[in-house]
C-alpha positions in Angstrom: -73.0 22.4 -31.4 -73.7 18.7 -30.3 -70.8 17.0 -29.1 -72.7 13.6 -27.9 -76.1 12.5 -27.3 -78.3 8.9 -27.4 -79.3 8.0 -30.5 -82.8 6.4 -30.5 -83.1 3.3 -33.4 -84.2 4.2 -36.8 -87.2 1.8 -35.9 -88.6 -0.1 -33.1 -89.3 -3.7 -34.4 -87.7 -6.0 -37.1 -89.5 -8.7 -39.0 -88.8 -12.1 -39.1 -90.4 -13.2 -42.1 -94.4 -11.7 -41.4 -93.5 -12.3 -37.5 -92.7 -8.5 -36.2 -90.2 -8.7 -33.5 -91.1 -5.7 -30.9 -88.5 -4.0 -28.9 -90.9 -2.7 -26.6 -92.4 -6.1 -26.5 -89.1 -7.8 -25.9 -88.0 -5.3 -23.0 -91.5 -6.1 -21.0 -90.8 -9.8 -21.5 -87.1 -9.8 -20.3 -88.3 -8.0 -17.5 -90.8 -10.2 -16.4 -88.2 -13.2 -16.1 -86.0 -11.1 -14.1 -88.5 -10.1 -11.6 -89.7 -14.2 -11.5 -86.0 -14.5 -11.3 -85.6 -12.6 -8.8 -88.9 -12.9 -6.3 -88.3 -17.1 -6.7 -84.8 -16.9 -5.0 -85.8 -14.0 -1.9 -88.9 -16.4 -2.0 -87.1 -19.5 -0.7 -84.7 -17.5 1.5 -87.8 -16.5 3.1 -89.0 -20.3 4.0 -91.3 -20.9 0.7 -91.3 -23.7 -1.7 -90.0 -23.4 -5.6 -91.9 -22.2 -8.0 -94.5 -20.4 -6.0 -93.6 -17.2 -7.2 -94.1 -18.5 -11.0 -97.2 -20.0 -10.4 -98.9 -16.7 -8.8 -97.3 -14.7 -11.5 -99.1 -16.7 -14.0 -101.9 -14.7 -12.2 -100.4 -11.3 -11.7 -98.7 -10.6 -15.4 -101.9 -10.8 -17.2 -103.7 -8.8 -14.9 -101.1 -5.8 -14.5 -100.9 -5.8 -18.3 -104.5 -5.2 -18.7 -104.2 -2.8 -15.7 -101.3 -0.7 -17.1 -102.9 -0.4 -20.3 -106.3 0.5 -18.9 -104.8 3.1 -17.0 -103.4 4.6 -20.1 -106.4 4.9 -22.0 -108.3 6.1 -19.6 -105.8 8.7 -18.7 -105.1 9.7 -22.3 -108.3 9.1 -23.8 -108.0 11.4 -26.4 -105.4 9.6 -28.1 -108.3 7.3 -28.9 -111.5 8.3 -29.2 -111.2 12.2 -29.8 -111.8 13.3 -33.7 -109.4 12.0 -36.4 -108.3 8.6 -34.2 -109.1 5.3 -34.7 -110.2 3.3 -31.1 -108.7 0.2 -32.5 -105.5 1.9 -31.6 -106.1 1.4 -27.6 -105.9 -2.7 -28.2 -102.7 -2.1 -29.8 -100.2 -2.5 -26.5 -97.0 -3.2 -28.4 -97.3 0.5 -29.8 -96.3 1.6 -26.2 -98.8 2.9 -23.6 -98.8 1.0 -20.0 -99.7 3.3 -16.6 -97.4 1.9 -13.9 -99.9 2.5 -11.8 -102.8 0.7 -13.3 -100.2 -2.3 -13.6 -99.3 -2.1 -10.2 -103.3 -2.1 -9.3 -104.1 -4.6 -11.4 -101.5 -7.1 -11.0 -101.7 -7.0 -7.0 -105.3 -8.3 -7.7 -104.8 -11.0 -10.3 -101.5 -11.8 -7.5 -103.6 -11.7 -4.8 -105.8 -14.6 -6.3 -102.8 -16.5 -6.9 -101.6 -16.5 -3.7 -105.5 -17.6 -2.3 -104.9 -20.6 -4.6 -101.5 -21.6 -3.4 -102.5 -20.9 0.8 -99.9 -17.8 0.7 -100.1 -14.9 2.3 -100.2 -11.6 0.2 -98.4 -9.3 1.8 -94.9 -12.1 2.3 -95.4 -12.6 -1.6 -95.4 -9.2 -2.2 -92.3 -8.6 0.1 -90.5 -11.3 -1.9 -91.1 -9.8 -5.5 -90.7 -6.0 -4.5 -87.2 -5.4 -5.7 -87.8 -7.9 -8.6 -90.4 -5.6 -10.0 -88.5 -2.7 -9.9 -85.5 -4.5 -12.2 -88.6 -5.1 -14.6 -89.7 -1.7 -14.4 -86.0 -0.3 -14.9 -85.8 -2.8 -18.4 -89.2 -2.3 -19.8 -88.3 1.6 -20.0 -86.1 0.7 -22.5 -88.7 -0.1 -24.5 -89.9 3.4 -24.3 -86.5 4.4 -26.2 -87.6 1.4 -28.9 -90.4 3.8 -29.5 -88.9 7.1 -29.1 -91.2 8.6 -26.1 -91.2 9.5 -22.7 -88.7 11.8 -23.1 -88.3 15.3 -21.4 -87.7 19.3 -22.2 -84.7 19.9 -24.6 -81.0 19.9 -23.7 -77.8 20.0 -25.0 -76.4 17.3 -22.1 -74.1 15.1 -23.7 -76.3 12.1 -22.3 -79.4 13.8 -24.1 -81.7 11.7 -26.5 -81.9 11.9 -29.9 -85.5 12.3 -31.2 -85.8 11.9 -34.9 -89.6 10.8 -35.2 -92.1 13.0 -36.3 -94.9 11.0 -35.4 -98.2 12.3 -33.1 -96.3 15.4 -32.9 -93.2 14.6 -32.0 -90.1 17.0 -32.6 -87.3 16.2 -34.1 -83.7 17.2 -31.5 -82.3 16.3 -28.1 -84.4 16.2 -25.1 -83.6 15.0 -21.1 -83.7 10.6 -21.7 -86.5 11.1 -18.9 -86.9 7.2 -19.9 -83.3 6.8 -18.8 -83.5 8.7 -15.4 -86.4 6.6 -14.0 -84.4 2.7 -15.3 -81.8 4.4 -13.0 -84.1 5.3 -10.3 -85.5 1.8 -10.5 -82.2 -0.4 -10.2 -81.2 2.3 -7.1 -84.9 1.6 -5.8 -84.3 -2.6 -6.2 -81.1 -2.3 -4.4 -82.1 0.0 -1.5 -85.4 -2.5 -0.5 -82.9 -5.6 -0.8 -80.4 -3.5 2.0 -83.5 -2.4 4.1 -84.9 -6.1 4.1 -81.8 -7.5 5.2 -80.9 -4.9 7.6 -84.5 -4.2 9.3 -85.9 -8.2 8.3 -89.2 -6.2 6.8 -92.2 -8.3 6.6 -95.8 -8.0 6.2 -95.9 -5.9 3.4 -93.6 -3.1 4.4 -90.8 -4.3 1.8 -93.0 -3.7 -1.0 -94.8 -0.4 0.8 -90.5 1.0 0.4 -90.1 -0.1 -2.9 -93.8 1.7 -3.8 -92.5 5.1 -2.0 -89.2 4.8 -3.4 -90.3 4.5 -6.8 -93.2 7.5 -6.3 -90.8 9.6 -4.9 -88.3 9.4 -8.3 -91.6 9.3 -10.1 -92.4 12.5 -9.3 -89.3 14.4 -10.6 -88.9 12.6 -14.1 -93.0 13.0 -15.0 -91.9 16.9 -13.9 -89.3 17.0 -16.9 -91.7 15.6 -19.4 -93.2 17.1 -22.2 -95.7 15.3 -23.8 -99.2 16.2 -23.6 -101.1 15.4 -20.4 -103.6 16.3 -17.9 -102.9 19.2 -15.5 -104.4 19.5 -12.0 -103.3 23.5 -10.4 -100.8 23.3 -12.4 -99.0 19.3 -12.2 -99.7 16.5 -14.4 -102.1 14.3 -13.0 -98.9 11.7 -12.6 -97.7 13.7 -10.2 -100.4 13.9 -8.3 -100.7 10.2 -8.3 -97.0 9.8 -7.4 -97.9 12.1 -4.6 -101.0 10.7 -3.7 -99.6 7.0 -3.6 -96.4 7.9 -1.8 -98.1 9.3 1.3 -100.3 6.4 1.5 -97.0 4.0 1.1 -95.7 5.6 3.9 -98.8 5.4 6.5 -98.8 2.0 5.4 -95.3 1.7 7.0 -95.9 3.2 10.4 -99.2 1.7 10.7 -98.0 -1.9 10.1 -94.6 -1.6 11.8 -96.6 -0.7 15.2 -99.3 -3.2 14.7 -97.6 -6.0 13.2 -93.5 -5.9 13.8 -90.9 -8.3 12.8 -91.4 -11.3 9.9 -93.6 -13.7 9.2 -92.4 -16.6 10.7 -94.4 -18.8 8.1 -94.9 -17.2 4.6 -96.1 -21.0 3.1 -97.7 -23.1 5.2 -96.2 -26.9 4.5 -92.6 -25.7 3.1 -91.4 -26.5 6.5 -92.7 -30.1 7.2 -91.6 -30.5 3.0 -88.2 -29.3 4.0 -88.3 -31.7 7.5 -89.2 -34.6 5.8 -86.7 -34.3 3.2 -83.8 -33.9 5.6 -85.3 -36.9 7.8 -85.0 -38.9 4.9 -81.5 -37.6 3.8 -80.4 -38.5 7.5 -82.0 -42.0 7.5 -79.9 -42.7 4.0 -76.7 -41.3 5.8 -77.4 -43.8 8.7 -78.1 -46.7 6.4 -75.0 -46.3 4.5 -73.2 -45.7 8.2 -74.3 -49.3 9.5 -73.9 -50.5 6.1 -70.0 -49.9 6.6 -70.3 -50.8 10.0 -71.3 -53.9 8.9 -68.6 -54.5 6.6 -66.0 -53.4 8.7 -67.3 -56.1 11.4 -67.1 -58.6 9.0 -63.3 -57.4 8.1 -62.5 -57.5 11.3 -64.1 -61.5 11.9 -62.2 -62.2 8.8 -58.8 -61.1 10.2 -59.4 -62.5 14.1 -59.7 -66.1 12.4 -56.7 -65.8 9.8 -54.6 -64.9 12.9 -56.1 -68.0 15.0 -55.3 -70.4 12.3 -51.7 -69.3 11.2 -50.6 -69.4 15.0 -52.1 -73.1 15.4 -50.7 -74.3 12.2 -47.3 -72.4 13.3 -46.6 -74.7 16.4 -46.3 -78.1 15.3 -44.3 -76.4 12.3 -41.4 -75.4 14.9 -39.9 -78.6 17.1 -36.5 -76.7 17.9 -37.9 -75.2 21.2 -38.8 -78.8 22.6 -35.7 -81.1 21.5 -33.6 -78.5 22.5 -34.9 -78.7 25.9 -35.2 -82.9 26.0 -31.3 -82.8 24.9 -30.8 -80.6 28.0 -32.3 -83.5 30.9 -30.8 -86.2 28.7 -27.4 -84.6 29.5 -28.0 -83.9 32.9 -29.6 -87.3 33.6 -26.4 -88.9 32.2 -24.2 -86.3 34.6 -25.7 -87.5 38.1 -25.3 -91.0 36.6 -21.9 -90.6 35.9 -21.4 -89.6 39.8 -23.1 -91.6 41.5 -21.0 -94.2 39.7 -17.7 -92.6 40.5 -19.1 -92.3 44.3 -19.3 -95.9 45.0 -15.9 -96.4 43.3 -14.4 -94.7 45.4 -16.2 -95.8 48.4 -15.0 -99.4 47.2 -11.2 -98.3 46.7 -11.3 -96.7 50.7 
């Protein structure tokens, strides 16, 4: 009996008048902006300018799109061009089918002329966005629920899917949400490469080498649970092999670079710095003008004040004659005192 499972939507895209609004469509989108998002903020904590990381991505989106879906029909030709399909169907990307890998491929090249255009280094850029790719990668999934695949082997797990198409084969019932495991694994992926930046400063690439063996290594155990048809190599789909393949060379890329070329770029765009300099020089000289500006003014307070105080105490003296008669009273009586003896001296001086 089936106590609980996901239920996938009774269809993947709504119309809006004769505009169809795609779920899959919409998950790739919101996942884009995060990962901007995202690689525009580590991208200026790093030392580089705003709006770098938008401008290469005007580069890099287009490119891994064409790449992811490339991959796909290459990979799974045969949902194309075999008997009974129509090849107009590989041009149709909002019916699902994008190869991480091809993506990845793809949009490091149309990234990589982004970053010639703006004077960047690659592999900084590529450090910056890392984590911001695997958030996108971890929302577009979703969009694989929109369109009811990439699920894996039936199960009655209460967090099963619910599968009610019957489309291309498709089975009605529960299966593993394999779509659901790897969003997981991607958000655990984005937060692990921002803790090992921070705590080991990675630089040169070796962020985004993590993030890649990170993501392969989860890779590998969610394409294991799936079901849908795909090509086997002794006995593992050839995602596997690719997870595998891609994994060990992330690694090597690791070592290799952390020998050759340790530490951070102390530079990861060249200009920021003297953009940044010039602005604080100039935020300094308008804190100094407004200094002497006030300086000024409290001078000229202070001048104000000095001659108020000079002129009320010369206006205040003539003002105030008690000091002086009082002391002109004082001889007048003692003028009149020696007077009066010397006068009573020669009387008696007369008298004897």
């Amino acid at each position: 009996m089936e106590l609980a499972f996901i239920p996938s939507p009774s269809r993947g895209v709504l119309h809006l008048g004769p505009i169809p609004l795609r779920g899959y469509a919409f998950c790739i989108i919101i996942g884009v902006f995060v990962a901007v998002w995202l690689g525009n903020r580590r991208w200026i904590a790093r030392g580089g300018r705003p709006g770098t990381v938008a401008d290469i991505a005007v580069w890099a989106v287009p490119f891994g799109l064409i790449g992811g879906r490339l991959y796909h029909v290459i990979t799974d030709y045969q949902l194309y061009f075999s008997e009974g399909r129509d090849w107009v169907d590989a041009f149709k990307i909002w019916e699902g089918g994008l190869g991480i890998w091809g993506a990845i491929a793809f949009g490091a090249v149309g990234a990589w002329i982004g970053a010639r255009r703006r004077g960047v280094p690659m592999p900084a850029y590529a450090d910056a966005v890392a984590p911001g790719i695997a958030l996108a990668q971890a929302i577009g999934r979703w969009g694989n629920w929109f369109n009811q695949e990439l699920y894996g082997k039936a199960t009655d797990l209460p967090w099963a899917v619910e599968i009610t198409s019957t489309a291309d084969g498709r089975v009605p019932g529960t299966y593993h949400p394999t779509f659901l495991y790897e969003s997981l694994w991607c958000i655990g992926v984005a937060l692990l490469v921002i803790w090992a930046d921070r705590r080991f400063k990675l630089g040169h690439g070796r962020a985004f080498a993590l993030y890649v063996a990170a993501y392969c290594a989860g890779r590998f155990w969610t394409e294991y649970l799936r079901v849908d048809d795909a090509h086997h190599i002794l006995g593992l789909r050839l995602n596997n092999w690719t997870a595998l393949f891609v994994f060990l060379l992330a690694v090597l890329y690791i070592v290799l670079s952390a020998r050759m070329r340790p530490g951070r770029e102390a530079v990861v765009e060249p200009g920021a710095e003297s953009a940044a300099g010039d602005a604080g020089s100039a935020a300094d000289k308008d804190v100094k003008d407004v200094k002497d500006v006030k300086d000024s003014e409290n001078d000229a307070d202070a001048a104000d004040a000095a001659e108020k105080s000079d002129a009320s105490g010369a206006t205040a003296a003539p003002e105030d004659p008690s000091g002086a008669d009082e002391a002109d009273a004082a001889d007048d009586a003692k003028d009149a005192k020696d007077a009066e003896g010397v006068t009573n001296g020669a009387d008696s001086a007369k008298k004897g």
